[in-house]
N, C-alpha and C positions, 0 to 999 in steps of 0.2 A: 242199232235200232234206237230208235227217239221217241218219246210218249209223253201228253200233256194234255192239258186243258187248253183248248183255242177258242179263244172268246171272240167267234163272228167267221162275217168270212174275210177270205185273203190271203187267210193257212197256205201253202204251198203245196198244190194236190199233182199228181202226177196221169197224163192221161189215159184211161182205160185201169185207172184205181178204184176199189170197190166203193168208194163215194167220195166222188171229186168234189162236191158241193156241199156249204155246212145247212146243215140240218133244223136249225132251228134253235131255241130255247124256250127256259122260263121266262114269261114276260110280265112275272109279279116280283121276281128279284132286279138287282143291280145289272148283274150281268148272266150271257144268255152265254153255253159254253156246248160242246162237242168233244168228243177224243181226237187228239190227232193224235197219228201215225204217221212214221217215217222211215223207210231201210235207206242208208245212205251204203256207195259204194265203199273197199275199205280204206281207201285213203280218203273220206270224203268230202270227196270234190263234186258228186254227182249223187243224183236220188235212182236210187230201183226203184221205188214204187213209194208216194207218198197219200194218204186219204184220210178224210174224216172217218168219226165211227159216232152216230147217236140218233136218237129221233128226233122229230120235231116239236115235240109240246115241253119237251124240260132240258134239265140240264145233265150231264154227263163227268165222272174223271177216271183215268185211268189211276191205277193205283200198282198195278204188278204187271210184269211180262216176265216170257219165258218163250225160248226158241227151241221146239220140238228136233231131232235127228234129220227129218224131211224136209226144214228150213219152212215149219209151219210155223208162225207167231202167236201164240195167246196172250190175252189179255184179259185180266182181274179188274175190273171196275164196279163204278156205283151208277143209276141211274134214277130219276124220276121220271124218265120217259114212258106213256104207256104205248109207243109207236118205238122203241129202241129194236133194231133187228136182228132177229131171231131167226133158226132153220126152220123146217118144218117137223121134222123128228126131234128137237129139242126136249131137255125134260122138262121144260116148263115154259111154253111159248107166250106167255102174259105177264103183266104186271101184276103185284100183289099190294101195293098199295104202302101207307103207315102213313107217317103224324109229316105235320109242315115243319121245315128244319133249315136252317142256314148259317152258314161254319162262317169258325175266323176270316177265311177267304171270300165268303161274303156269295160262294155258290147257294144259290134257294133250291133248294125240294121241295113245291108247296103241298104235293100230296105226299110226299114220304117215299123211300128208296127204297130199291131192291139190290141185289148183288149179279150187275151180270159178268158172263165168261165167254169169250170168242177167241175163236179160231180162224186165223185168216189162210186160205192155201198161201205155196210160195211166194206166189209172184201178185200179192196180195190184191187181184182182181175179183177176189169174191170170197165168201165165207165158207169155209169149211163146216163149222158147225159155230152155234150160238145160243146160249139159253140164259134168261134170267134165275132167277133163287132166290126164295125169302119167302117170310109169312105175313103176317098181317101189321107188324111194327115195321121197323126201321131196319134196314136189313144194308152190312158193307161198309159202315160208318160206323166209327167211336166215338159216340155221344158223350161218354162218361169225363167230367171236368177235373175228378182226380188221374186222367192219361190222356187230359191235353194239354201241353204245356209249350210245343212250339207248331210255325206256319204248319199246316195239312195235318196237323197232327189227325184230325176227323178221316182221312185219306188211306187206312194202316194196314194192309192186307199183303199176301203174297199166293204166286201161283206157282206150281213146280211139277215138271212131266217124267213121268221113272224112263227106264230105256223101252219101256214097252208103248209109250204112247197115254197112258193112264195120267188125268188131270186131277190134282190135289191143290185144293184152297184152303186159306187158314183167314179167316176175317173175323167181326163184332157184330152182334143181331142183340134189336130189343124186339122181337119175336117171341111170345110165347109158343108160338105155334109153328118156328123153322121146321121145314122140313129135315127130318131125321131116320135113321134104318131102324130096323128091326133087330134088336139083338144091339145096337151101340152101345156104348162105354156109357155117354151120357145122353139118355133117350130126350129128357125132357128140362125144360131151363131150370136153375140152379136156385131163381130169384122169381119177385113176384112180374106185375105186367109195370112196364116201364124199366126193368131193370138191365144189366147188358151184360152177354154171357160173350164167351169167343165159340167159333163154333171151328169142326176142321171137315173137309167135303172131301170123297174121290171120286169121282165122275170116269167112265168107259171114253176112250180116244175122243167120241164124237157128240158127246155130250149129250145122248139117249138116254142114259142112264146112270140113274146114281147109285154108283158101286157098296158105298155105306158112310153114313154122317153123323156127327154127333157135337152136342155140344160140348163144351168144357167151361165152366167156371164154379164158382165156390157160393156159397149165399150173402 
């Protein structure tokens, strides 16, 4: 499996992939960007199934995968899109907005990101499940200038599935207001508003529900 930022179209999409056609970008930064995806066969010499993944008003990166037991693919990315796609039972089928922002890589956010998580079935013709994350900052991005110091360093997240199917994320929110559990470790941010805590999420298989989150950082 291959994952990246594809700046436009002419990505290599495969037919009957859950989005053969790139989708769009920001058209107040440099460049307008999508997720790609890719399962190559395993000597790869051929594609099983290759597709973008973003909406059309911004820009998109993947940042983490993780291949479920069922040869379901997840993907930990950032988005500014307020069109990036979502199920319908997701736990959170919107955008939540935050500050204009544009990394060493020269990706623009002009409204501010959120954190989303998808799920592709197998044979990656459609979504399993999909939902954004985040609160009213910057949500999936590491702003903070003392922990960036090489290319994507902005980019820094990871996703990982136990044997049960259960989706656990570890990423960076200047949210004061990330969604969080009841009864977590760290209920509420660390710092004031601007400031960047890391936060860690468990999500149920299908991403209906957040099993318990919390942040983590120090003042």
């Amino acid at each position: 499996y291959a994952g990246g930022a594809s700046f436009g179209i002419g990505y290599p999409t495969t037919v009957g992939a859950f989005q053969e056609s790139f989708a769009g970008g920001d058209l107040q930064g440099p460049f307008q960007t999508d997720i790609g995806i890719t399962k190559f066969t395993p000597d790869g010499s051929d594609l099983i199934y290759s597709t973008y993944l973003g909406g059309s008003d911004s820009n998109e990166m993947p940042h983490s995968m993780f291949v479920s037991d069922d040869n379901e693919l997840v993907v930990l990315g950032s988005t500014g899109s307020e069109t990036y796609p979502t199920t319908a039972n997701a736990f959170d089928t919107s955008f939540n907005g935050g500050n204009a922002f544009s990394g060493a890589n020269n990706i623009q956010y002009t409204i501010g990101a959120d954190i989303v998580v998808t799920r592709f079935v197998a044979d990656g013709s459609d979504l399993a499940a999909s939902t954004y994350l985040g609160g009213s900052g910057d949500d999936g991005l590491n702003l903070a200038d003392e922990l960036t110091f090489n290319y994507a360093d902005e980019a820094r997240g990871e996703v990982f599935l136990d044997n049960t199917g259960n989706v656990y994320i570890c990423s960076s929110t200047n949210s004061i207001d990330f969604p969080t559990s009841e009864g977590a470790f760290q209920p509420f941010s660390s710092g004031g508003i601007g400031s960047q805590n890391g936060i860690i999420v468990k999500f149920n298989t299908d991403l209906s529900q957040m099993v318990w989150s919390s942040y983590i950082g120090g003042s």
